[in-house]
N, C-alpha and C positions, 0 to 999 in steps of 0.2 A: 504493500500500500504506500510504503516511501517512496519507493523509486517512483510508483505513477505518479505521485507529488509533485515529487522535484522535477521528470520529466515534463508534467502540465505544463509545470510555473516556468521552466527554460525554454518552451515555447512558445507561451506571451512572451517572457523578455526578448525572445528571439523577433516576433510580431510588432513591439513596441518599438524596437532600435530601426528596423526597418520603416516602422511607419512614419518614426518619427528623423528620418534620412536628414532632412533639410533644416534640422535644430542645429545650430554650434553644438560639439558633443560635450563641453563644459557644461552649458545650460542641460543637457537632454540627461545626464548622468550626475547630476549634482545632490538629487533626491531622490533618485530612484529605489527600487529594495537592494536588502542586504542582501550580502550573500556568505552561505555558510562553506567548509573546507570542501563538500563534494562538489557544491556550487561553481568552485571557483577553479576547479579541476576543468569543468566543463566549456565554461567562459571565459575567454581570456580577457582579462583585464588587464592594464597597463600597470606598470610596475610604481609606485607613488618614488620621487625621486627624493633625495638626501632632504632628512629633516632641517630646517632653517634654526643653528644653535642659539636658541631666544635664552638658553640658562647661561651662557657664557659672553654673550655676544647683545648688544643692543641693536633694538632693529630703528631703522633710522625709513625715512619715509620711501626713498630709493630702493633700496632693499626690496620691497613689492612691485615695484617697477620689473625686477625680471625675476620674482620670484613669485609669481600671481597668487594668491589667495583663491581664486576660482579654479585654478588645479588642484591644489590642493583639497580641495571639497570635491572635486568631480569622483573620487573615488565613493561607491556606491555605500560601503563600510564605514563611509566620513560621519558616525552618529554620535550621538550625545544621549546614555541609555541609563536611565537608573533603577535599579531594583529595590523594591522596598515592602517593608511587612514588621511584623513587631516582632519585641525580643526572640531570640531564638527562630525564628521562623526559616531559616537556611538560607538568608541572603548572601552569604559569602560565599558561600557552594554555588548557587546558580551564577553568580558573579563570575567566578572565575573560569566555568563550564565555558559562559560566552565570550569571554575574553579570548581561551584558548580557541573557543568553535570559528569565532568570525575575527581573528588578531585585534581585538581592541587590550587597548592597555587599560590594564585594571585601578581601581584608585580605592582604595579599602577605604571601610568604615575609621574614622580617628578617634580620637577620645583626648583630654588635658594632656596629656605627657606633650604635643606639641605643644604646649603654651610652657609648661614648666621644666624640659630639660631642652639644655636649650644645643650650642652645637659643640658646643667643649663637652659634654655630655653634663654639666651640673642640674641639677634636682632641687629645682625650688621648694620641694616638700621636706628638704634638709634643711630649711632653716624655721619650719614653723613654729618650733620651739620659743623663736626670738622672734617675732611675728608678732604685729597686734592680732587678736581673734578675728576683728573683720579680712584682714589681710593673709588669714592662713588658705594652706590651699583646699580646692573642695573639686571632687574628683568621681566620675562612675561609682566609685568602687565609696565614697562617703554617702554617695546620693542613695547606696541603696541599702547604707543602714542605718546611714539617718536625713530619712528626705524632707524632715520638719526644720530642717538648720536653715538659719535666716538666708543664707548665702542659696541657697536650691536654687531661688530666682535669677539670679546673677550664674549661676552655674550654666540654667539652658542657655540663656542668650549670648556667652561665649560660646554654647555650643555652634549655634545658629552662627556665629561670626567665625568659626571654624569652619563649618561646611560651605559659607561663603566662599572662602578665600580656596579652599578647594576644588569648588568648582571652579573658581576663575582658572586655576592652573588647570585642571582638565582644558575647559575652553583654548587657553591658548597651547595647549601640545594640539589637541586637535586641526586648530587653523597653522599651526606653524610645520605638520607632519603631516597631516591627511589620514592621521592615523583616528581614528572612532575609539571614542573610552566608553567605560561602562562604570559606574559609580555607586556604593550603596548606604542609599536614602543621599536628602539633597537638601538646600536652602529651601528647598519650595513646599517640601513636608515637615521639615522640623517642628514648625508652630504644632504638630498634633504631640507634641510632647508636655507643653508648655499648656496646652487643651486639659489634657490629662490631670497635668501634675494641681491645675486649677480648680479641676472637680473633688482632687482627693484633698484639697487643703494642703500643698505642698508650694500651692503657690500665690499669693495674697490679688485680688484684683486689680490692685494697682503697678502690682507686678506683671500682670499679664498686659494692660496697658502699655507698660515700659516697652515690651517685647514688641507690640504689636507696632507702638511706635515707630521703633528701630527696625523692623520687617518694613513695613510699609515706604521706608522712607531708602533702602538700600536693594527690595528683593526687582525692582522695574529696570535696574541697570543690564541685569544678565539674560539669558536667550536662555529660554526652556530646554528643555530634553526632547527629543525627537519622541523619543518610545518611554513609557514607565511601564516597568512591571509588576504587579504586586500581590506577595505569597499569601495567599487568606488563610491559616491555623487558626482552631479553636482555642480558644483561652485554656481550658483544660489541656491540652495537648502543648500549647505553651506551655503551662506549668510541670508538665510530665517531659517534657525537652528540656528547662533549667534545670530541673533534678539532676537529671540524667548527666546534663556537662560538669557540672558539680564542681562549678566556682563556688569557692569559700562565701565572697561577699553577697552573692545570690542567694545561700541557699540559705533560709528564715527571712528574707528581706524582705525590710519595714516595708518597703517601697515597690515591690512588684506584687501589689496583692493580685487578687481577683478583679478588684476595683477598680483599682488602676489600668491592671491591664484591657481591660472592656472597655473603660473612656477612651485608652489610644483607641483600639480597632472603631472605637464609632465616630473618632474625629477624623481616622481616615477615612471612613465610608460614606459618612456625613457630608463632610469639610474635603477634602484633600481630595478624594478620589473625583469627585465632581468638577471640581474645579480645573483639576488638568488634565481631565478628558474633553474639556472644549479646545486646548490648547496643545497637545500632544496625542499621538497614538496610544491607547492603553491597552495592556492583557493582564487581565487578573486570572488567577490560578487558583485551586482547591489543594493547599501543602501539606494537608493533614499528615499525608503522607509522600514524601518527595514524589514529584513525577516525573516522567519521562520525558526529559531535554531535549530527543528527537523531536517530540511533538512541539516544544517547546521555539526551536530551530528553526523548523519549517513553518510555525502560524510566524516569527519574523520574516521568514523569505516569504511570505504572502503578501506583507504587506506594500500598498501600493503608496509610497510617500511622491510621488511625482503626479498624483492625481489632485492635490490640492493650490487652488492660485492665491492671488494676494488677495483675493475676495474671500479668501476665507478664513477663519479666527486660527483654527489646527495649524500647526509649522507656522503662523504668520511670523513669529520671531527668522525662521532661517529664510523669507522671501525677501533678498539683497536685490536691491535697485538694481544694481551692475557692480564692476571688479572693484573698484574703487573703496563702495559702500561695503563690501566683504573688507576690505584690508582695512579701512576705518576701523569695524573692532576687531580687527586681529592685532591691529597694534594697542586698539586701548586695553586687552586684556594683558597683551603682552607688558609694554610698558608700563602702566599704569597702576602695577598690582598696590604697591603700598597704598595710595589714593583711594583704594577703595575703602578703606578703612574709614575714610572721614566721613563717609555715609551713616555711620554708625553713633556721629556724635550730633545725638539729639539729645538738648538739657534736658531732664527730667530730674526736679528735685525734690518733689512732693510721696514719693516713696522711702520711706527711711532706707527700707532690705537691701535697697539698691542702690546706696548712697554710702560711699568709704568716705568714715571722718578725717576732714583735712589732717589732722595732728597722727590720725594713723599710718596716713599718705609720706609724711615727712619723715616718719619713724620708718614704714618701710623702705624709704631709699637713701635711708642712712646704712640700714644692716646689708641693702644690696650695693650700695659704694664703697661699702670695706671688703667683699671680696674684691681678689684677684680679675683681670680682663676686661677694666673699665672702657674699653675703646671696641670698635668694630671692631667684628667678627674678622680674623686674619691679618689682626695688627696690636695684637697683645703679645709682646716678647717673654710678658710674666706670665705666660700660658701656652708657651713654647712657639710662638710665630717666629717665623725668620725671614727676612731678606724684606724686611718692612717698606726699605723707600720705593720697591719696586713693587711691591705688592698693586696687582690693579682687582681685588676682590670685591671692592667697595664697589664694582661695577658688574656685578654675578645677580641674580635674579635671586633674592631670600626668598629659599624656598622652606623658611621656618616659619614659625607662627608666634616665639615669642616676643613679638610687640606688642603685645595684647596685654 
């Protein structure tokens, strides 16, 4: 029953290339479907040429001049895919499944360790000792045994400015390689945490406010996902999954009750699921018990992404004017990563939870300027740097997160 599948589908695409003879084949191939390893046995596709090194290398406006951005994208696998489902539900498994099935580069789930060690490898949870209480650190692993600490709040919304700054980097490997990533859960779901954590009292209204604020005011800059997927398990069977992996901080945890976990799945059924299925492809799944990624494989090589125009809401994010308006943000993701952070700075001071007292502010970066490595990254000799005057690091794309 595969094979007729995939034979079907290789002869629309066969049907389509031909009908569509008289497109530029930049334009006719730039959203067209994916295609999986048998797929591409079958089809030749042109080979994506050397990645443009955006981590070592600034890209300057020229630079696109002979390195098109509409190449880049014309590979059919040029997607932006996120997989998503609540705890435990196998989104790292289907993740990597399609990484390996259709070459996208995979970009895992993160968690604080990027905000708190930073690239010399230090641990900011090694000084919480000397830490005022609002300033210590608070982590997955605090949130789920004690998700009533004032900081919960301020927890999700780094989270949410973590999966930001990740997608941006997805976004620009993608426009700078031609290469399609796959990503699990996104800026554009996050809020069903913050849903949650708000129904079970983990998170104060005015805290949810905060969030919503800083969502609103940073999530219109980035371009959606082409495709979301998402694994539906029963809360029971989540809970029979966390047992099972039998992480310490999981298992009795204040914070993944019952309760909890049913606010996430209805904020994403509710909220989340509705919402970017007007703007993205969606395939929702039955994960109860993993399924079969063949099937899985082939409903993406079904899909038809070259069937939508600028007339319509779905993909309107990837419907580029022309070359130009693609390289416009391929450089703004590319260049422009630290900037986007200042999206993020909306006063809000009418929440205490979410407010670090000045005098704690001043206490913490006394105890962080008596360590070692006061200077950029690659120019601390008191942290083993060498060959300083020459150093040109200060021009590398931080691909860290502790600015935050």
């Amino acid at each position: 029953m595969a094979t007729l599948c995939r034979t079907s589908l290789l002869k629309t695409i066969i049907s389509n290339n031909v009908a569509s003879s008289n497109i530029p084949p930049v334009v006719a191939m730039q959203k067209r479907g994916m295609y999986g390893k048998s797929m591409r046995v079958m089809v030749k596709i042109p080979p994506q040429q050397k990645p443009f090194p955006y981590l070592e290398k600034e890209m300057k406006v020229w630079h696109t001049w002979m390195d098109r951005t509409s190449a880049r994208l014309a590979h059919p696998n040029a997607k932006v895919i996120c997989v998503e489902g609540s705890v435990a539900s196998g989104k790292t498994a289907v993740a990597k499944k399609l990484a390996e099935e259709f070459d996208l580069k995979h970009f895992p789930e993160l968690n604080m360790d990027v905000v708190y060690i930073d690239r010399y490898g230090r641990n900011q949870r090694d000084l919480d000792h000397l830490a005022p209480d609002s300033c210590r650190t608070y982590d997955h692993v605090k949130f789920c045994t004690n998700p009533f600490h004032p900081t919960a709040s301020s927890y999700q919304l780094n989270m949410m400015i973590i999966r930001f700054m990740q997608y941006v980097d997805a976004l620009a490997h993608m426009l700078n390689s031609g290469q399609g990533v796959v990503l699990e859960r996104s800026p554009f779901s996050d809020f069903v945490f913050i849903e949650a954590m708000n129904k079970c009292g983990f998170a104060s209204d005015g805290a949810k406010s905060v969030y919503n604020d800083q969502r609103k005011n940073s999530i219109t800059e980035l371009l959606r996902p082409h495709l979301v997927l998402y694994l539906d398990v029963p809360v029971n069977v989540i809970q029979d999954r966390i047992k099972a992996r039998n992480y310490p901080h999981e298992q009795n945890s204040k914070a993944l009750t019952d309760e909890y976990l049913t606010a996430l799945e209805m904020a994403y059924k509710t909220k989340y699921l509705k919402d970017i299925g007007v703007h993205s492809e969606l395939l929702v799944y039955d994960w109860t018990e993993p399924g079969d990624m063949d099937i899985v494989v082939e409903d993406m090589e079904r899909i038809d992404f070259d069937k939508y125009t600028h007339h319509d809401k779905k993909l309107s994010d990837w419907n580029f004017i022309n070359d130009q308006d693609m390289s416009d943000h391929r450089l703004y993701f590319t260049n422009d990563r630290q900037q986007f952070l200042t999206f993020f700075c909306v006063p809000r001071f009418d929440v205490p939870e979410m407010i670090i007292p000045g005098e704690d502010v001043v206490e913490m970066e006394r105890i962080l300027g008596e360590r070692p490595g006061q200077y950029a990254y690659g120019f601390n000799a008191d942290m083993g740097d060498t060959n300083l005057l020459f150093n040109d690091k200060r021009l590398l794309r931080d691909d860290k997160y502790s600015t935050f």
